[in-house]
N, C-alpha and C positions, 0 to 999 in steps of 0.2 A: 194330343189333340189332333184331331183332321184324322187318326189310320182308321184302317176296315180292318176286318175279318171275314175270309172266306171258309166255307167249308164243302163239303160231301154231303148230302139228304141220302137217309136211309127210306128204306121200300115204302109208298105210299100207304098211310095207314086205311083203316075201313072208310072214313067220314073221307075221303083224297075231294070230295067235289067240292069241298067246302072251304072258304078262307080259313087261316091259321095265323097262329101267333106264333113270333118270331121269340124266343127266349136267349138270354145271354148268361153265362154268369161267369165272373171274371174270382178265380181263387188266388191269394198273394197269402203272405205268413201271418194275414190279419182273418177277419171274418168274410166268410162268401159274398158278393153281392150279384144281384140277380136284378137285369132288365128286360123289360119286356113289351112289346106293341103287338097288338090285335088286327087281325084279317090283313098282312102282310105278304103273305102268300097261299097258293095252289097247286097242288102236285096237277099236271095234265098229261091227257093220253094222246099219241100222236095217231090221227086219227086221215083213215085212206077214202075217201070219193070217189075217185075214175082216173084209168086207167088207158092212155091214149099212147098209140092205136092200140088197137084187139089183137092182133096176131101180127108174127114176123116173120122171117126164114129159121128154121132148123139151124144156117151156118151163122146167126146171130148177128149182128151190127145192125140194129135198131134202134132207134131213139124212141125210151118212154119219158113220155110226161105225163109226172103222177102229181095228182091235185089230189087237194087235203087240208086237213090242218094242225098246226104246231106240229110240221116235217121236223123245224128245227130246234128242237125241243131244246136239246142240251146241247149248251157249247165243249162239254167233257167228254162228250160219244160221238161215235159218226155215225151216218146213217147207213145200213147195208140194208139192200132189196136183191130178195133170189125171186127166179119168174120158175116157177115147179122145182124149187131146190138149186138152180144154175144161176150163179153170181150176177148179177147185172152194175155195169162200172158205172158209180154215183158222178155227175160233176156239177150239180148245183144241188144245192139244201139250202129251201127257202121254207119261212112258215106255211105259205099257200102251196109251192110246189116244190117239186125233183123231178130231176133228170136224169136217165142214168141210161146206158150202153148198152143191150141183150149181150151175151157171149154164146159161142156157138155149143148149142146139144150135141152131147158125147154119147152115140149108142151104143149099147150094151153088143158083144160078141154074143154072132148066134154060132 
């Protein structure tokens, strides 16, 4: 009595905008049994709004805050942001926003 179960969701199906039932079923050396509750959950997308400031130095050390929503979707992943492919150092993941570092642009050898 009183435990949980955790587990892993696999890849959002087609219907993902939609509540879903949670299913359980518990096998022992007797017969399966299966519980189950309705519109328990929703796969969501993490979703970006704006982008502050617009521009920074080439040698990076800028601070973005990025508004949005469910930044922090999953407490199982982290968040990673590249600004044109180049890492930017995360230090907050919030639902509404992040924060994260520019690191400096590597130019290519001419």
């Amino acid at each position: 009595l009183g435990q949980s179960v955790s587990c892993v969701t696999s890849p959002a199906p087609q219907k993902a905008n939609l509540p879903m039932s949670v299913t359980i079923s518990i096998s022992t050396s007797g017969p399966e049994r299966q519980a189950s509750l309705d519109n328990l959950y929703m796969y969501r997308q993490p979703a970006v709004t704006t982008v502050s400031p617009a521009f920074g130095p080439i040698g990076g050390g800028t601070v973005l805050t990025i508004t949005g929503s469910y930044l922090n979707i999953s407490s199982n992943t982290s968040l990673s942001v590249a600004i044109g492919g180049v890492p930017c150092t995360v230090s907050l993941k919030e639902a509404l926003q992040a924060i994260c570092t520019t690191n400096a642009v590597v130019s290519p050898a001419v």
